[in-house]
C-alpha positions in Angstrom: 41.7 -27.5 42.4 41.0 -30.6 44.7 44.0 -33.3 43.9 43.4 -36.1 41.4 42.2 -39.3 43.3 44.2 -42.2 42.8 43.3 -46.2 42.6 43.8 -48.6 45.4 46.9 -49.0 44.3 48.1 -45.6 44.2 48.0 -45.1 40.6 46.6 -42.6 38.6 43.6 -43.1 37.0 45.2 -42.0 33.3 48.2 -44.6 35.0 45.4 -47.6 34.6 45.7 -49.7 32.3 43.0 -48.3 29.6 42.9 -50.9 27.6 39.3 -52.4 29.0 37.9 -48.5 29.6 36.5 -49.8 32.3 36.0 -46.5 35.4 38.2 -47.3 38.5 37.5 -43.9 40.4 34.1 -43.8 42.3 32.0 -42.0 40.9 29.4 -39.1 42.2 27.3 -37.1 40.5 29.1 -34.5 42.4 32.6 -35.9 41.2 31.4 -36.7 37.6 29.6 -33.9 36.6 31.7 -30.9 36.9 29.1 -28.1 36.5 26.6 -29.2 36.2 11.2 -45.5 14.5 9.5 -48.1 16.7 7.4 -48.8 19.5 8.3 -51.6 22.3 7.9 -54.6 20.8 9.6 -53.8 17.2 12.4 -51.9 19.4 13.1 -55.0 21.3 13.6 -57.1 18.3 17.0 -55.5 17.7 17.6 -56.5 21.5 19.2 -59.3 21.6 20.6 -60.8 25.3 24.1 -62.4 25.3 24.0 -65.4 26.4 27.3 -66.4 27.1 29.3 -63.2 26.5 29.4 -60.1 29.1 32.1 -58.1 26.7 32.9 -58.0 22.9 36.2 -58.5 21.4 37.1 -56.0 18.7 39.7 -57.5 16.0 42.6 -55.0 17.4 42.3 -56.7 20.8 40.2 -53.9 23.0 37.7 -55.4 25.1 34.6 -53.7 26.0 32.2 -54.5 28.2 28.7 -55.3 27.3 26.1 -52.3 28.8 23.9 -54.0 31.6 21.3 -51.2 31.1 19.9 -49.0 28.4 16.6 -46.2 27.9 14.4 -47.4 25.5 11.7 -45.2 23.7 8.5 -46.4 22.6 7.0 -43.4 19.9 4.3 -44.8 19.9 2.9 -43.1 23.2 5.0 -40.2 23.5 3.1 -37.1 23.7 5.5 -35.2 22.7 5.5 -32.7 26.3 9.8 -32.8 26.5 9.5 -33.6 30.2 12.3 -36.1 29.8 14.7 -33.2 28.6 13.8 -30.7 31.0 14.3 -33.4 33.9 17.3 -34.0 32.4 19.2 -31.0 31.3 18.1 -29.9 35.4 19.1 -32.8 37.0 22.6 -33.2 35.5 23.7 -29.6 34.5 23.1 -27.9 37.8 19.5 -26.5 37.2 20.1 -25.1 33.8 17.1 -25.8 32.0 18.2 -25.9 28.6 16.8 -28.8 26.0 20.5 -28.5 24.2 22.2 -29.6 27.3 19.8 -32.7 27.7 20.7 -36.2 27.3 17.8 -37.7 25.6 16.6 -35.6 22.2 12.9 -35.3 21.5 13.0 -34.8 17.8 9.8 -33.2 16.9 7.9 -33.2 13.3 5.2 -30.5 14.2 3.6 -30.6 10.6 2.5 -34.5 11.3 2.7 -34.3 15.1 5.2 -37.0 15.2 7.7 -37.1 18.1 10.5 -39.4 18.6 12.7 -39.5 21.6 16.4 -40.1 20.5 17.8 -41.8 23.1 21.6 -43.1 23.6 21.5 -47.1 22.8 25.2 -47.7 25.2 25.9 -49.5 22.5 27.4 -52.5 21.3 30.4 -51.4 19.5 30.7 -47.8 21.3 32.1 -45.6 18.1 31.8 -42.4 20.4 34.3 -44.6 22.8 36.4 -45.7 20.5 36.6 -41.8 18.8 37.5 -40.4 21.7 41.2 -39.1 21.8 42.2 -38.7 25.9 40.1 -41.9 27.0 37.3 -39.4 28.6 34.7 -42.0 27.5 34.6 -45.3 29.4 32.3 -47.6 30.9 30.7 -47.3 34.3 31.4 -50.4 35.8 30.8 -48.9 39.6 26.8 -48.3 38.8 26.6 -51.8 37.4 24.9 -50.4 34.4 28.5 -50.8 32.5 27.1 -47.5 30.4 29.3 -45.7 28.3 29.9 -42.1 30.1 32.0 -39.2 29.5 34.7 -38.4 32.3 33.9 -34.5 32.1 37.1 -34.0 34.1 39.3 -35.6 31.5 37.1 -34.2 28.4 39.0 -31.6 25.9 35.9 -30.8 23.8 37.2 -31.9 20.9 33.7 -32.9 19.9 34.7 -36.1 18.1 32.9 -38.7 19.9 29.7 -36.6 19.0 31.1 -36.4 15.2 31.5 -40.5 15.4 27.7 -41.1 16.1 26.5 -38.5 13.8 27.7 -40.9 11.2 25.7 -44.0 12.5 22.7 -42.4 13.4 20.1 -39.5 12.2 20.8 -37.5 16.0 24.1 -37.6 17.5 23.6 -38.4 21.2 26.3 -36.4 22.6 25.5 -32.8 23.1 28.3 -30.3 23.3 27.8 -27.9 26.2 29.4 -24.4 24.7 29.5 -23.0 28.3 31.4 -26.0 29.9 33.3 -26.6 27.2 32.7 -30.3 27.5 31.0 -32.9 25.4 27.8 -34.6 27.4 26.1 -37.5 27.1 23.3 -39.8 29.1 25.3 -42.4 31.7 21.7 -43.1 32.9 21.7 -41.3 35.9 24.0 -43.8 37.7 21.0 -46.2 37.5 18.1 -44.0 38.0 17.4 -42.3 34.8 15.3 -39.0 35.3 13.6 -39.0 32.3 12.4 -43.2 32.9 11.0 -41.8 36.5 9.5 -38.4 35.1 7.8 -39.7 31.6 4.0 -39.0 31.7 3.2 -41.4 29.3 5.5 -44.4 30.0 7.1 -43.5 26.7 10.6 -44.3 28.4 11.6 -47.4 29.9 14.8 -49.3 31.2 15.8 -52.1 30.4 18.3 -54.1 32.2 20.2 -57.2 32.1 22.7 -59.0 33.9 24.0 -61.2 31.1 24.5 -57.8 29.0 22.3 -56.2 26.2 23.2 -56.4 22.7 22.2 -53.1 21.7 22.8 -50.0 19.7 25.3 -49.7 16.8 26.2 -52.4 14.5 22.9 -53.9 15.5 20.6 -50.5 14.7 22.0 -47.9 12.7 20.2 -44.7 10.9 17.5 -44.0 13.9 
């Protein structure tokens, strides 16, 4: 097993103070990955941009940072082909094509032909973050998308981040990969989001700001 890598400073990652969850190793897909309903416009009415703020203060002290970048799903033209989780599950578990180990859920009604990608909002208030019992979940702040991302190297499996936004919305978008025994979730590709590039119809988008994006849970809940 290679030796954990340490911060300029010599600590330990898990020696950092945790407190902001902000990453401080570099991060590779390599490194990271260890093996491996609305259209546009009504979407982005729940998007609001903070204008003075680039992290929220919670009432216990914590201090996260706002996400700079976020997938956004418009249903409205999505044909419904899962390209977005086959380009996923492929591109960040190794080639296994598998539509439970992808980050982005296409939730299907075949009666009506209604198809919804469930995408992760990195939201506002992170509850999968704030669930998570070893501080595997943090925020990318190397990428510059300040996502929230599961450490797989620190990850137990305990499954409760996925349990915490099952309770805010109808999918839970982390997925629990059996064979890794590690809970996954979309950190946008590091910036390049594989589903974004691959979508046929232009279903997915990404939307980016500096100032940070007020997104996601309390802001949209039940979708």
């Amino acid at each position: 097993m290679a030796p954990r890598k340490t911060t300029n400073d010599g600590q330990n990652p898990s020696e950092k103070d945790r407190t902001n969850h902000l990453l401080s190793d570099p991060i590779t897909r390599r490194t990271f990955l260890r093996n491996g309903t609305t259209g546009f416009l009504s979407f982005l009415s729940a998007v609001a941009i903070a204008d003075l703020l680039d992290f929220i203060t919670f009432p216990d002290g914590t201090e996260i940072v706002l996400a700079k970048a976020a997938v956004l799903a418009d249903k409205s033209v999505c044909s419904g082909c899962r390209t977005c989780e086959a380009v996923c599950s492929n591109f960040n578990s190794e080639g296994r094509n598998a539509a439970a180990l992808a980050r982005v859920i296409l939730d299907k009604e075949y009666v009506r032909g209604d198809y919804q990608p469930r995408v992760c909002f990195q939201c506002l208030d992170p509850v999968c973050l704030r669930a998570c019992p070893v501080t595997a979940l943090q925020v990318d702040k190397q990428s510059g998308t300040y996502a929230r991302v599961i450490d797989e190297r620190v990850c137990i499996g305990c499954q409760k981040c996925l349990k915490a936004c099952d309770q805010v919305f109808v999918l839970p978008r982390p997925r629990f990969d059996a064979d890794e025994n590690i809970t996954i979730k979309c950190h946008l590709c590091f910036g390049d989001p594989q589903c974004v590039k691959y979508c046929p119809t232009g279903a997915l988008r990404l939307e980016r700001s500096e100032k940070g994006l007020r997104i996601g849970y309390p802001i949209v809940e039940g979708v």
